[in-house]
C-alpha positions as CSV (number, residue, x, y, z in Angstrom):
1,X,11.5,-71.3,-37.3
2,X,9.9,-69.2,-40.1
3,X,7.7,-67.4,-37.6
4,X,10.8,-66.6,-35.1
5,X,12.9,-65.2,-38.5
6,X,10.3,-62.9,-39.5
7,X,9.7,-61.7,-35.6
8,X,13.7,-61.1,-35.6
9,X,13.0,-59.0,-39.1
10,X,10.1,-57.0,-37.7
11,X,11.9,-56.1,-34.3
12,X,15.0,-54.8,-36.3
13,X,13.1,-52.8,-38.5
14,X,10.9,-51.4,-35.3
15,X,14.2,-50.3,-33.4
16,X,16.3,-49.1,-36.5
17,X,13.7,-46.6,-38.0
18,X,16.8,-44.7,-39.8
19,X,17.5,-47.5,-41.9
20,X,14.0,-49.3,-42.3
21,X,12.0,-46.0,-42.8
22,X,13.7,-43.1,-43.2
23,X,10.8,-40.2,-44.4
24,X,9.8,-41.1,-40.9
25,X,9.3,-38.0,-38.3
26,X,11.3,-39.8,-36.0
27,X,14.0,-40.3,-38.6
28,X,14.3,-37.1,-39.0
29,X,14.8,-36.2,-35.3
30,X,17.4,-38.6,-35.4
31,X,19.2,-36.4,-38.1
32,X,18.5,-33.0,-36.5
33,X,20.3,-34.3,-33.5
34,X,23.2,-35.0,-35.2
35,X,23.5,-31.7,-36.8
36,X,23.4,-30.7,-32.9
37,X,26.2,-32.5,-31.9
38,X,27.8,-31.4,-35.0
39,X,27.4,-27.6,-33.9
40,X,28.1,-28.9,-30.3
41,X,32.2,-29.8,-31.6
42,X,33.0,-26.5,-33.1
43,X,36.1,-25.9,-30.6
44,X,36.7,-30.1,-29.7
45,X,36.5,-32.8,-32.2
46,X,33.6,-35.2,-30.7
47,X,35.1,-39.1,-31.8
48,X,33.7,-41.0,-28.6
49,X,30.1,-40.8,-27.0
50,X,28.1,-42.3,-24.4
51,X,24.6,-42.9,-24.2
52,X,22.9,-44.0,-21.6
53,X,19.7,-43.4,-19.6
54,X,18.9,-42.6,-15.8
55,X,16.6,-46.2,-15.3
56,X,15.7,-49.2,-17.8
57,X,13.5,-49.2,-20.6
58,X,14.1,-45.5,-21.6
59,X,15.4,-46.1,-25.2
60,X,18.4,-45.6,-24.7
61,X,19.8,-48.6,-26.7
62,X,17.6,-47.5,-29.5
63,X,19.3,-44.2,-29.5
64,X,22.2,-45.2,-29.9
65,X,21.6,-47.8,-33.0
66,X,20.5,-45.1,-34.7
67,X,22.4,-42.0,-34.4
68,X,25.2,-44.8,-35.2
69,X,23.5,-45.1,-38.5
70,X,22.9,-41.5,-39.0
71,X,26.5,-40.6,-38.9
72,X,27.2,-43.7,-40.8
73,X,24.6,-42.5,-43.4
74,X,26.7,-39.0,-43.7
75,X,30.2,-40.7,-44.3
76,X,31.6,-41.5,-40.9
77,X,33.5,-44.6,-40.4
78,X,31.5,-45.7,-37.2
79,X,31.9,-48.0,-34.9
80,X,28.6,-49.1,-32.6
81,X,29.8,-50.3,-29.0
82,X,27.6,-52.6,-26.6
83,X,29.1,-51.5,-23.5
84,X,26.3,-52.7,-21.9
85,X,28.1,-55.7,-20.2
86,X,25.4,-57.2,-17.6
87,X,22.0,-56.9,-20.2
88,X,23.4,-56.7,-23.7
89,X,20.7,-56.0,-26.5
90,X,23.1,-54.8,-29.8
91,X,23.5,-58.6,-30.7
92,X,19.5,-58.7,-31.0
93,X,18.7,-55.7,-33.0
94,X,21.6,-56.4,-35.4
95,X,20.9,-60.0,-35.1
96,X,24.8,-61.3,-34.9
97,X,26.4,-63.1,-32.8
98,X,27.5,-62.5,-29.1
99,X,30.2,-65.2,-29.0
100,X,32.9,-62.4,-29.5
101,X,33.3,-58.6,-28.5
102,X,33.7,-56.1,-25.8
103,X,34.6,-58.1,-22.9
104,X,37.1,-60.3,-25.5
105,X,39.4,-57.6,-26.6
106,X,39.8,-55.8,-22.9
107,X,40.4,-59.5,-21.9
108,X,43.1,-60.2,-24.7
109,X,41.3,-62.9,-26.1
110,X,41.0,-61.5,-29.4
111,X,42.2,-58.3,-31.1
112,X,39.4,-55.0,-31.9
113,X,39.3,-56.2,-35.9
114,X,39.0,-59.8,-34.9
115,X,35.5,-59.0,-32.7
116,X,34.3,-56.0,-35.0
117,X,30.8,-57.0,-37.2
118,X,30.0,-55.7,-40.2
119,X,26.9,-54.7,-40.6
120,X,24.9,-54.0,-43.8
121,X,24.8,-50.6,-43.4
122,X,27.9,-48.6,-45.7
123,X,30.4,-48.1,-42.6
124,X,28.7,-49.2,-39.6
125,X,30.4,-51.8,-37.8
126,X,29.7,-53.1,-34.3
127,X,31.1,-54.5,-31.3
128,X,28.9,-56.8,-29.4
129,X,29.0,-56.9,-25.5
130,X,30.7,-60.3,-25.9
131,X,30.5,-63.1,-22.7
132,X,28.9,-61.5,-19.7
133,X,32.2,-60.5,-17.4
134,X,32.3,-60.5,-13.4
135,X,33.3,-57.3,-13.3
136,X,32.6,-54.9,-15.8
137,X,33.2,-51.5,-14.0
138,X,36.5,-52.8,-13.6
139,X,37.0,-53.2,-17.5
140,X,35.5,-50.2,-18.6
141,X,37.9,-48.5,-15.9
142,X,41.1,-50.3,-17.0
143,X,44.7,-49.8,-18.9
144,X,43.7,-52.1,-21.4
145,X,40.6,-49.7,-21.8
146,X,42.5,-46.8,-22.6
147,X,44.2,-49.0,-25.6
148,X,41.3,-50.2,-26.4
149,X,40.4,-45.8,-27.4
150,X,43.6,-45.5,-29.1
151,X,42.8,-48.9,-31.5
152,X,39.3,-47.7,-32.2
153,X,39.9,-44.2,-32.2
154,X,42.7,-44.9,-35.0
155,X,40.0,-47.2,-37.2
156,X,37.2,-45.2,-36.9
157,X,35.9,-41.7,-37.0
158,X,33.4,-41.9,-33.9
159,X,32.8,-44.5,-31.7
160,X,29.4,-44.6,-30.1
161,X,28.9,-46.6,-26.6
162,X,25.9,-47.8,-25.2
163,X,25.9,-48.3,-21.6
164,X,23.9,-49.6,-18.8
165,X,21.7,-46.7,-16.9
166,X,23.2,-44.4,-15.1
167,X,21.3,-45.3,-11.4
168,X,22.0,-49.0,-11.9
169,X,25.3,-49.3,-11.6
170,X,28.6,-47.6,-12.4
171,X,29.2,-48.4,-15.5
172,X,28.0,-45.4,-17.4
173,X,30.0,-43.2,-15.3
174,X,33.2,-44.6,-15.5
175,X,33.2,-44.4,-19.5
176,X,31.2,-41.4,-20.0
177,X,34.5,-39.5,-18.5
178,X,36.7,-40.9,-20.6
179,X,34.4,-39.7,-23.5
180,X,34.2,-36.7,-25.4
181,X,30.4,-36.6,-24.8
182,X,27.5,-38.0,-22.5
183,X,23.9,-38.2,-24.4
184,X,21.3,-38.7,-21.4
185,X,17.3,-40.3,-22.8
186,X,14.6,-39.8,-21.7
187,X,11.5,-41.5,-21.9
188,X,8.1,-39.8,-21.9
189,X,5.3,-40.6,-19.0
190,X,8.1,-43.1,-17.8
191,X,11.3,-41.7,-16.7
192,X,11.1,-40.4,-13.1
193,X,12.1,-36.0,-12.7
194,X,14.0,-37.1,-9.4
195,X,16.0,-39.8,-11.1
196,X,17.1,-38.0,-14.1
197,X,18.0,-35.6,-12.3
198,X,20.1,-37.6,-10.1
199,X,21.6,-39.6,-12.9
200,X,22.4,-35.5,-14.2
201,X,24.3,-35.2,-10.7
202,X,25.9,-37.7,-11.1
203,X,27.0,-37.9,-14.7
204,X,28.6,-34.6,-14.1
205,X,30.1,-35.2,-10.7
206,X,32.5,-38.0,-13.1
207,X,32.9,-35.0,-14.9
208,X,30.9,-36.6,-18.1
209,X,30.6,-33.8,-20.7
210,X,27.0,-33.9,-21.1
211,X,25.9,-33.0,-24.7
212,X,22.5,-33.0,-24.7
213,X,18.7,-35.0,-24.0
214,X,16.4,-36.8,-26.2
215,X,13.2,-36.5,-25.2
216,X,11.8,-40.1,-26.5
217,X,8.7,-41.4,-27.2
218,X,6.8,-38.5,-26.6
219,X,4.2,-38.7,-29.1
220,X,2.4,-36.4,-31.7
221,X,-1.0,-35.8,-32.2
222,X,-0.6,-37.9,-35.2
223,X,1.1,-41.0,-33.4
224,X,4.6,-40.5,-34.7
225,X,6.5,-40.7,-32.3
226,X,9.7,-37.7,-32.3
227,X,12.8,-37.3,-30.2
228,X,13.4,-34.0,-29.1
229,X,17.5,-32.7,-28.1
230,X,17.9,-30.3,-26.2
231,X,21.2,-28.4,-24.0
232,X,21.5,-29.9,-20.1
């Protein structure tokens, strides 16, 4: 039991490198791309993103964990949201439960402040993906959706989603153009140039306000890894 506790402590600290080591290169990064998406809301207030990721195992859930901690860090009331409905991970790297979230409040089983989880991080809440639903596009598509912007967007200053990738299913689509702002990662030596460009294609064809890449895990010549954000 011992051995599984300290594996759970060691993964967190691994995937939230803003909070675990923060003089860290990549920690840095993380902070240099919010300033970006700072500049990028001169003329529109930017209070709901998506991030997501053209194929699996890009870091896209990574990501997202910690720019939510990055904004958190500067002041923002912020709220983390595993929109990820068919292969939740949020529940792991914040190690809470998954009994309650997402898929509860759009099913009116419980209210937004009911599922929320504090985390230990000054205010950074997050909303797990909940019980796995049968049809997730669906939900992310529906009326009780669009309340569910209006709660959230009245409780917190930014609400971050992290959503399945974009060539798996529709998922990412259908939020991504009912947010203010699309955040496409990509991994080094693994993402495919084909893919993410389709996944570009067809972010924009939902008319998803793409923001911006990060470049991930592309290493240095001294093995740190950086992210890298850069205009679509």
């Amino acid at each position: 039991m011992a051995g599984k506790a300290k594996k759970n402590i060691d993964g967190k600290k691994r995937n939230l490198i803003v909070q675990y080591n923060p003089k860290s290169v990549a920690a840095e990064q993380y902070r240099t791309i919010r300033t970006n998406i700072q500049f990028s809301a001169i003329e529109h207030d930017i209070r709901t993103i998506t991030v997501t990721s053209s194929s699996p195992g890009e870091g896209k859930s990574t990501t997202a964990a910690n720019l939510a901690i990055v904004f958190a860090q500067q002041g923002k009331r912020v709220l983390l949201v595993d929109a990820d409905m068919r292969k939740p991970t949020m529940h792991f790297t914040f190690n809470i439960l998954n009994t309650t979230g997402l898929t509860s409040v759009l099913t009116r089983q419980s209210t937004l402040e009911q599922a929320v989880n504090k985390t230990d991080i000054e205010k950074l809440d997050v909303l797990s993906s909940g019980p796995i639903p049968p049809n997730p596009s669906e939900l992310l598509s529906s009326r009780v959706m669009k309340r569910f912007f209006d709660s959230a967007q009245n409780l917190y200053d930014l609400i971050i989603f992290d959503t399945p990738p974009v060539l798996a299913v529709t998922d990412a689509q259908v939020l991504s153009h009912q947010c203010d702002g699309t955040i496409l990662v990509v991994r080094s030596r693994i993402a495919d140039k084909d893919k993410v460009l389709k996944a570009k294609d067809l972010m924009t064809t939902a008319k998803a306000k793409i923001l911006g890449v990060i470049l991930n895990d592309k290493k240095m010549q001294s093995n740190d890894e950086y992210y890298y954000y850069g205009n679509s």
